[in-house]
N, C-alpha and C positions, 0 to 999 in steps of 0.2 A: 305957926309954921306946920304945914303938913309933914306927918312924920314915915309918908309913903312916896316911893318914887312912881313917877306915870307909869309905869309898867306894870306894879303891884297893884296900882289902883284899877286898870285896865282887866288885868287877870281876875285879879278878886271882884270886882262891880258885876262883872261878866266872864266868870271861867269857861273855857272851855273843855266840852270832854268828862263832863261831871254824867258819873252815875255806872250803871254795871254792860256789859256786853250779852247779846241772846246768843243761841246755837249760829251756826254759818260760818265757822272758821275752822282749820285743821284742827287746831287748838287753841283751849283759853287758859294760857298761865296766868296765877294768881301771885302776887308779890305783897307781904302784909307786913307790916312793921310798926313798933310805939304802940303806947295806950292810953286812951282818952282819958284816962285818971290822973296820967299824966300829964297831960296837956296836947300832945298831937301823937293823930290814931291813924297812917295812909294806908288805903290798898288800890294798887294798881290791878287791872283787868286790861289784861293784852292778846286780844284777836290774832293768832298766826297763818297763813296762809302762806304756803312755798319759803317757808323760810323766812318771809319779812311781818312786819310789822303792820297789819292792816287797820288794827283801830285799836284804842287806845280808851280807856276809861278808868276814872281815876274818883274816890269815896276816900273826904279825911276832915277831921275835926282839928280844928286848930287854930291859929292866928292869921290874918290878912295875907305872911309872906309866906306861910302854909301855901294855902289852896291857891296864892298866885303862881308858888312854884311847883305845884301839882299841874297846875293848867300849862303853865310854860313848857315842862317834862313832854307832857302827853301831846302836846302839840308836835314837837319838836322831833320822838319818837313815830309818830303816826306815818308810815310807809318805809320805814327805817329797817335794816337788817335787825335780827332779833338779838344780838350778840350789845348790840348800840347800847342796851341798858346799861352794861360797864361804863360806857361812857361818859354818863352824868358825871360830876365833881360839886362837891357841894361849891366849896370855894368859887367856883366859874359862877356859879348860881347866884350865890353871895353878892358876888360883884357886880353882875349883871341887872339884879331887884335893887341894889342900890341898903342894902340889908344892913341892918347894924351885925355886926359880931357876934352879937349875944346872943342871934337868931341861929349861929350855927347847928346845934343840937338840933334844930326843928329841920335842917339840911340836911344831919345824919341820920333822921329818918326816912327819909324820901330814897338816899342813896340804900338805907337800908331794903327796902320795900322794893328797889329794882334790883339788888342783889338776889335777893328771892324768889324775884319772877324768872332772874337768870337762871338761879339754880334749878329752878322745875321745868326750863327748858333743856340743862344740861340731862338733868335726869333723865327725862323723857326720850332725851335721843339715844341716851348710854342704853335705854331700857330698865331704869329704876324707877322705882313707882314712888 
């Protein structure tokens, strides 16, 4: 019995959105979270233009429901308000890959890692570096 839902295997066989962002956007917030010693290491790379979401790039080491919900994220965010990073929930996420429970933790990473990208967009606007 496959122990991956079609979704996972889809993301993961073929992620979408893997890798870093070049210059051409207002701003690149970095969002980094976990450590590969651990077991899963995300960082998001999100291109800002006028306030939204223009691209979306995502680098992480980890398990199958890892980098399918890295791919999933980034999709989902790509033309999105920049604020949407709040948005994630791991739970939704959970649900939605079809995740066992146990995968949570590897969910509070990801949320971590767009909390961060949040916060270097709050900074940014407040004028904190």
């Amino acid at each position: 019995m496959n122990q991956y839902s079609a979704l996972v295997m889809r993301h993961f066989t073929e992620p979408r959105h893997v890798g870093t962002l070049a210059d051409g956007y207002d701003q690149i917030l970095i969002g980094r979270a976990g450590q590969r010693e651990q077991g899963t290491e995300v960082v998001f790379h999100l291109g800002i233009k006028g306030g939204q979401i223009a691209a979306v790039r995502f680098q992480a080491f980890g398990c199958p429901h890892t980098i399918a919900a890295c791919s999933l994220v980034a999709e989902r965010l790509t033309g999105a308000p920049v604020e949407a990073q709040g948005e994630i929930r791991p739970a939704d996420l959970v649900a939605e890959l079809a995740a066992p429970a146990a995968k949570m933790g590897r969910f509070l990473v990801i949320e971590d890692a767009l909390r961060r990208g949040l916060a270097a967009w709050d900074n940014r606007r407040l004028g904190r570096q």
